[in-house]
C-alpha positions in Angstrom: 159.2 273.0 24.7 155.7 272.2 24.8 154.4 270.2 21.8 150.8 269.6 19.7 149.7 266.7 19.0 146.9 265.6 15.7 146.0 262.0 14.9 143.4 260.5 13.3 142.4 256.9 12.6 140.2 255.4 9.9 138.4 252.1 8.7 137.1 251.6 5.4 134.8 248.7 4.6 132.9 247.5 1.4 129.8 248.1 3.9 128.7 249.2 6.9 127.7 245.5 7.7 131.2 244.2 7.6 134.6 245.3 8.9 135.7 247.1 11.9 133.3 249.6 13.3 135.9 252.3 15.2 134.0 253.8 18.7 136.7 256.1 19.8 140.2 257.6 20.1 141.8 258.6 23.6 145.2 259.9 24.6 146.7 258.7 27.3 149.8 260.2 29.3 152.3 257.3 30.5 150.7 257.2 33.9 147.2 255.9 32.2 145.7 259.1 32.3 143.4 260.3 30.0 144.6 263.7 28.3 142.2 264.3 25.3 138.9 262.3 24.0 138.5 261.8 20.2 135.8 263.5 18.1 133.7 261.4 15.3 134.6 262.8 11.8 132.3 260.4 9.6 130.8 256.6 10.3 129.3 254.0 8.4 131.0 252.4 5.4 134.5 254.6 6.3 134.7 255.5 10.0 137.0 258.5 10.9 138.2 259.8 14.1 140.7 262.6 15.3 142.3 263.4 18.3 144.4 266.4 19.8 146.6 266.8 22.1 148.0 270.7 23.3 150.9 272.0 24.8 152.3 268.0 25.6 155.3 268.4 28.3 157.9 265.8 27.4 156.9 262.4 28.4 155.6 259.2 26.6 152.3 259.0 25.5 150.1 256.8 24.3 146.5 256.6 21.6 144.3 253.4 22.5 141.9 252.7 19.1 138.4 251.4 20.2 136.2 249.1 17.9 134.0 246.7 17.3 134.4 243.5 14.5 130.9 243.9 12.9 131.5 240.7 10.7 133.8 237.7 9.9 135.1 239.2 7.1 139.0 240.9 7.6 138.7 244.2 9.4 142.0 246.9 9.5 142.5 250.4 10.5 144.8 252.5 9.4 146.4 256.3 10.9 148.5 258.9 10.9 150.7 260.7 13.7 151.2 264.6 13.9 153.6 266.5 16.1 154.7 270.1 15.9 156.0 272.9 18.7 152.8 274.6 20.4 152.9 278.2 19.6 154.8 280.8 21.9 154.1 284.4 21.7 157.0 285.9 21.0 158.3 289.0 22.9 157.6 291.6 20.3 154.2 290.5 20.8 154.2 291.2 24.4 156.0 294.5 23.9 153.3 295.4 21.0 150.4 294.7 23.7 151.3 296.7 26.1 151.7 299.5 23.8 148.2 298.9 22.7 147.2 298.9 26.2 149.2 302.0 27.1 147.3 304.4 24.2 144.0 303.2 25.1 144.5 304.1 28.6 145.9 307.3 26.9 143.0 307.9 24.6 140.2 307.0 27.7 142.6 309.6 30.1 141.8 312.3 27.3 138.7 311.1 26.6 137.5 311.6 30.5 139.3 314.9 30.6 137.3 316.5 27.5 134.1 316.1 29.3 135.3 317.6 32.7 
């Protein structure tokens, strides 16, 4: 069953001068490969990033954190992990479709008719 994965990663500093400055978020499957690219919430005195990963196949995985050490002063980072099943129609969806396609065929059939 194919899986979703959310992260996000944040540093928060008494400045934007001091601290860790974060410069991305990637996803990597476990043959180095890059699956997703992290987005840029928020920077400055708190930087924020997120990350997501769709319909994973079983595997390992991996998130690499870039930053930079803007000062001397102590730096940390700090993030959280989410997994969940990817959604899967289920086959009353399917089976509602196709009956939604079948009476607008239907209605366009009639339609055509009424004008010849």
């Amino acid at each position: 069953m194919p899986l979703n994965l959310d992260a996000i990663v944040a540093s928060v500093s008494r400045s934007a001068d001091v601290g860790r400055d974060i410069t991305g978020i990637s996803l990597f499957d476990d043959a180095n490969t890059l699956v997703a690219s992290g987005t840029s919430i928020r920077t400055g005195q708190t930087d924020v990033w997120s990350v997501r990963g769709n319909a994973l196949e079983a595997g390992a995985y991996y998130l690499r954190v870039n930053g930079n050490l803007v000062s001397d002063d102590g730096a940390s980072f700090g993030g959280a992990v989410m997994l969940m099943p990817a959604p899967e129609p289920e086959p009353e969806a399917y089976g509602m479709m196709l009956g939604g396609l079948g009476i607008l065929g239907f209605l366009a059939r009639r339609r055509k008719a009424k004008r010849d």
